[in-house]
C-alpha positions in Angstrom: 2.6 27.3 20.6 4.1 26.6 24.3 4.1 30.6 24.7 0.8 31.3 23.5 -0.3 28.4 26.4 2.0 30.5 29.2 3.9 27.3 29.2 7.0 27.7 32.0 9.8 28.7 30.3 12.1 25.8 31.6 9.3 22.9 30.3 9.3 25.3 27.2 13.2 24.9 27.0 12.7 21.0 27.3 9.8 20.1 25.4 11.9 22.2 22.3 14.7 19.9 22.6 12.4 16.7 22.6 10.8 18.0 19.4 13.9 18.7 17.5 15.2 15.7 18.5 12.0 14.0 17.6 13.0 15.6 13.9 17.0 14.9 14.2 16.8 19.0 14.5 18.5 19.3 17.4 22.1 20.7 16.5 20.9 23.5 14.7 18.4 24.4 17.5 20.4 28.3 17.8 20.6 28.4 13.7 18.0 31.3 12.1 15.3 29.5 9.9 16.6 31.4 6.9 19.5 29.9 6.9 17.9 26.1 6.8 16.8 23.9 3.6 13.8 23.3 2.7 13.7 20.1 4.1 15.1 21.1 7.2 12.5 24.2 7.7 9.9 21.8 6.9 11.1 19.5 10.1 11.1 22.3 12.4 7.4 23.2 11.0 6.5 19.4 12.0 8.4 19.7 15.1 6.2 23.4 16.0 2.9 21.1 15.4 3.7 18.4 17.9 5.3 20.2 20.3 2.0 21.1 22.5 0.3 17.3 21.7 -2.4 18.7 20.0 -6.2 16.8 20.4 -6.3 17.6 15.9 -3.8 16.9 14.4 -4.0 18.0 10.5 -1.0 17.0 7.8 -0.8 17.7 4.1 2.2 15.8 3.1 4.3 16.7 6.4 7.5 14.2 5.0 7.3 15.0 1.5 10.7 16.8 1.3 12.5 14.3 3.3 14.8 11.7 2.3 13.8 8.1 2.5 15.9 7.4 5.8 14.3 10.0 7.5 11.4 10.0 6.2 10.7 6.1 7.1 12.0 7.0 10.7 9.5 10.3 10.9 6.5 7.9 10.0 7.0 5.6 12.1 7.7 8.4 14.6 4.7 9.9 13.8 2.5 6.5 14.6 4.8 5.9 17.7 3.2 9.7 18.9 -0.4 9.3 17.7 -0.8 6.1 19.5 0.7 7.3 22.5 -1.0 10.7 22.8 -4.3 9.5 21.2 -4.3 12.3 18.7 -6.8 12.3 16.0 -5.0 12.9 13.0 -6.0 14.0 9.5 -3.0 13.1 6.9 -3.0 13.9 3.2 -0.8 11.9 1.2 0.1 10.4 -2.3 2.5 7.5 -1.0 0.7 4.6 -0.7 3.3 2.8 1.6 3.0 5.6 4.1 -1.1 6.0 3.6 -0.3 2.0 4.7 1.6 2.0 7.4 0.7 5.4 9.3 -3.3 5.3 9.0 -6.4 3.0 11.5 -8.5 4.5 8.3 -7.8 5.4 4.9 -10.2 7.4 2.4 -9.2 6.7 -1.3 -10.8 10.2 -3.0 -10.9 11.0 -6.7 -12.3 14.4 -7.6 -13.6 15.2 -4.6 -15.8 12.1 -4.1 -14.8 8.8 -1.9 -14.1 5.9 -3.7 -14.2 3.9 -0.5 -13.2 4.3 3.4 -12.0 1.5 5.4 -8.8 -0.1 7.4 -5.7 -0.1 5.3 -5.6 -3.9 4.2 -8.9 -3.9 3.2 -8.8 -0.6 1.0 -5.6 -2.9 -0.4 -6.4 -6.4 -0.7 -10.6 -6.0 -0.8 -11.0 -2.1 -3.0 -14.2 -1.8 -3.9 -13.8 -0.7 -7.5 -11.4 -0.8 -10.6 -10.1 2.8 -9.6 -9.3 2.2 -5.8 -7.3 -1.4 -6.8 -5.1 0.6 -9.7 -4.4 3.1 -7.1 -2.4 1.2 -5.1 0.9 -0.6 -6.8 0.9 -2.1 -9.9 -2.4 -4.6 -9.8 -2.5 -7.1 -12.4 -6.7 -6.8 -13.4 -7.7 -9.7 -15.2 -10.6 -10.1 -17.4 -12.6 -13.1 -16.9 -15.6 -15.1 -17.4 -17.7 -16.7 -13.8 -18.2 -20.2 -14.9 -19.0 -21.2 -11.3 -20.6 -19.4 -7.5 -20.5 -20.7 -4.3 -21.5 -19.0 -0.8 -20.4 -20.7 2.2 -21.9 -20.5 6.0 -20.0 -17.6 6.8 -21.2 -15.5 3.7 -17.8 -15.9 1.9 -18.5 -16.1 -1.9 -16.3 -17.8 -4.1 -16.3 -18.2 -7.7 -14.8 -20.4 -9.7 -13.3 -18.0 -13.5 -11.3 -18.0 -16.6 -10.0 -16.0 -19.0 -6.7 -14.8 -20.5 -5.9 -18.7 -20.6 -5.7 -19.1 -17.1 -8.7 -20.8 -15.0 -9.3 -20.8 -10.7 -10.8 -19.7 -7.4 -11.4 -16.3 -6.3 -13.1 -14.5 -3.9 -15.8 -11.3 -4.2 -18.1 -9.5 -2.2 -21.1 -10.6 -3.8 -22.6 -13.5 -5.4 -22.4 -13.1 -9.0 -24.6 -15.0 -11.8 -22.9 -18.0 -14.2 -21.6 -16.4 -17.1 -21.3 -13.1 -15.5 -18.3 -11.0 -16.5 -15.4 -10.6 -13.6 -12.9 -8.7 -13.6 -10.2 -10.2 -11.3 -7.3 -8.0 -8.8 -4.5 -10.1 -8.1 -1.4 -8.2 -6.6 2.3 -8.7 -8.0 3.6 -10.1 -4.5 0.5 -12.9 -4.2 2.0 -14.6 -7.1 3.8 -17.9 -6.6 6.7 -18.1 -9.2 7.7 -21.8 -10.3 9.1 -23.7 -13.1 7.0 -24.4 -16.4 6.9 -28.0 -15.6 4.9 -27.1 -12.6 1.6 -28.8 -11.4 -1.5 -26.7 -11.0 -2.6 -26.8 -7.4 -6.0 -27.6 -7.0 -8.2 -23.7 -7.2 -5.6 -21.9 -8.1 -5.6 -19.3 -10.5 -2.7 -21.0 -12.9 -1.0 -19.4 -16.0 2.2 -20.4 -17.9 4.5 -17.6 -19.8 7.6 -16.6 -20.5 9.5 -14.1 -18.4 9.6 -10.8 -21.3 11.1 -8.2 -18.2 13.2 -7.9 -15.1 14.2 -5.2 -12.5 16.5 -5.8 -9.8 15.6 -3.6 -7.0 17.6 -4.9 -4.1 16.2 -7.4 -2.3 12.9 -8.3 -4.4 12.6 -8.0 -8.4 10.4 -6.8 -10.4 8.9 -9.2 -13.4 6.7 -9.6 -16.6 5.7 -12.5 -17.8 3.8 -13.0 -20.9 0.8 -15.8 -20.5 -0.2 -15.6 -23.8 -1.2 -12.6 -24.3 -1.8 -11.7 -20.7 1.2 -9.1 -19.4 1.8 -9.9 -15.4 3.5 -8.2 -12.7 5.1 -10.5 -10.5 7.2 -9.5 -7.7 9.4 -12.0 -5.9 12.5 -12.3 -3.8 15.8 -11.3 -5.8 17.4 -14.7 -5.0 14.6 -16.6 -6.2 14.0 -14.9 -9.5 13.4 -15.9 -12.7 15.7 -15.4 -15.5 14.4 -13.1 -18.7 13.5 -15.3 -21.4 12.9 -18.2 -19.0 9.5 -20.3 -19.1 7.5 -20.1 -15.8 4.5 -21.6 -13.9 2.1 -18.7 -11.7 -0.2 -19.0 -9.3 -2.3 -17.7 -7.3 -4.5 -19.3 -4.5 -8.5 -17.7 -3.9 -7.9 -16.0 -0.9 -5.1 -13.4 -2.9 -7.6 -12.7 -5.7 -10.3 -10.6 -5.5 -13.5 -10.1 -8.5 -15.1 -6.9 -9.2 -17.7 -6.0 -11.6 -16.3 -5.6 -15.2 
């Protein structure tokens, strides 16, 4: 790309190294291409595209071949770069941490068709519909009943559900009618784990249920819990996990639960 621009051959020489550095590349800078991995040939492609700081820049899963080391350090190499330069940047991707962490925007498609377009937390924490909140993670969607509505100054509705033997506040983006069916996101990490002797806080969603699974994935783990009936993910610190088997208290306050339409 510096050729094609009649870049000097000396800035040419320099900008290279900073983009194979940019993609730990540099010590095989004088190796041929054949004789690279796939992995490796796919760093010097990403390398080749930022090399001239493109105005467009356009990225169908650029990191996909890398390992998670690098390719948490390339992400955040990549933001570090867009920021700086201002580049306008399309990027395709099916991880959901690095749609997160790398985009101002993100478009959650489905056949060709946009489920919804907005920031990152509010695709995650607000998603407009059933499909967009099962995209991302592993959303517990609750079935419920709207037994109460409120709308405060500031437009924020919340309604007051049960279902699935649990009862509490959420929030929605609409006002929705007594009786009216809800169907209620709560993510795995916005659940508060205590004992079974536990007191229900005041609003909170509030189940009790007996820990059925558990994965230890370094420092957080991965539960189930069985409120009867109801299957919940619950994901928690490692240290402060509870055993399989063991009887447990969740919550969740309004502000982490969100109602859709059934």
């Amino acid at each position: 790309p510096l050729s094609v621009r009649r870049v000097a051959k000396a800035e040419i020489r320099d900008r290279v190294a900073a983009a194979l550095r940019l993609v730990e590349m540099d010590r095989f800078a004088d190796r041929p291409a054949p004789a690279l991995s796939g992995g490796q040939q796919q760093r010097v492609a990403i390398a080749r595209a930022l090399v001239f700081e493109p105005e467009v820049l356009l990225l169908d899963e650029p990191l996909s071949n890398l390992d998670a080391r690098l390719r948490t350090q390339m992400g955040d190499e990549f933001r570090a770069l867009q920021r700086r330069l201002n580049i306008t940047t399309l990027y395709v991707t099916h991880d959901q941490d690095e749609a997160m962490a790398l985009s101002d925007r993100v478009v959650v498609m489905q056949r060709g068709r946009i489920l919804q377009a907005d920031a990152p937390e509010a695709v995650y924490r607000r998603p407009a519909s059933r499909d967009v909140a099962a995209f991302f993670g592993t959303p517990n969607l609750i079935d419920t009943k709207v037994i109460a509505c409120r709308t405060d100054e500031r437009g924020v509705h919340t309604l007051t559900v049960e279902g699935a033997g649990g009862r509490g506040e959420c929030r929605a983006g609409r006002a929705f009618a007594v009786g009216e069916s809800a169907l209620v996101v709560v993510r795995p990490e916005d659940i508060a784990l205590g004992r079974a002797d536990t007191r229900p806080a005041d609003g909170r969603l509030t189940w009790t249920g007996r820990v059925i699974e558990g994965v230890f994935r370094g420092s957080r783990r991965s539960l189930v819990v069985d409120a009867a009936g109801l299957r919940l993910n619950v994901e928690c610190p490692a240290t402060r996990a509870a055993a399989v088997g063991e009887s447990v208290t969740l919550q969740v306050d309004a502000d982490n639960a969100w109602a859709l339409s059934a």
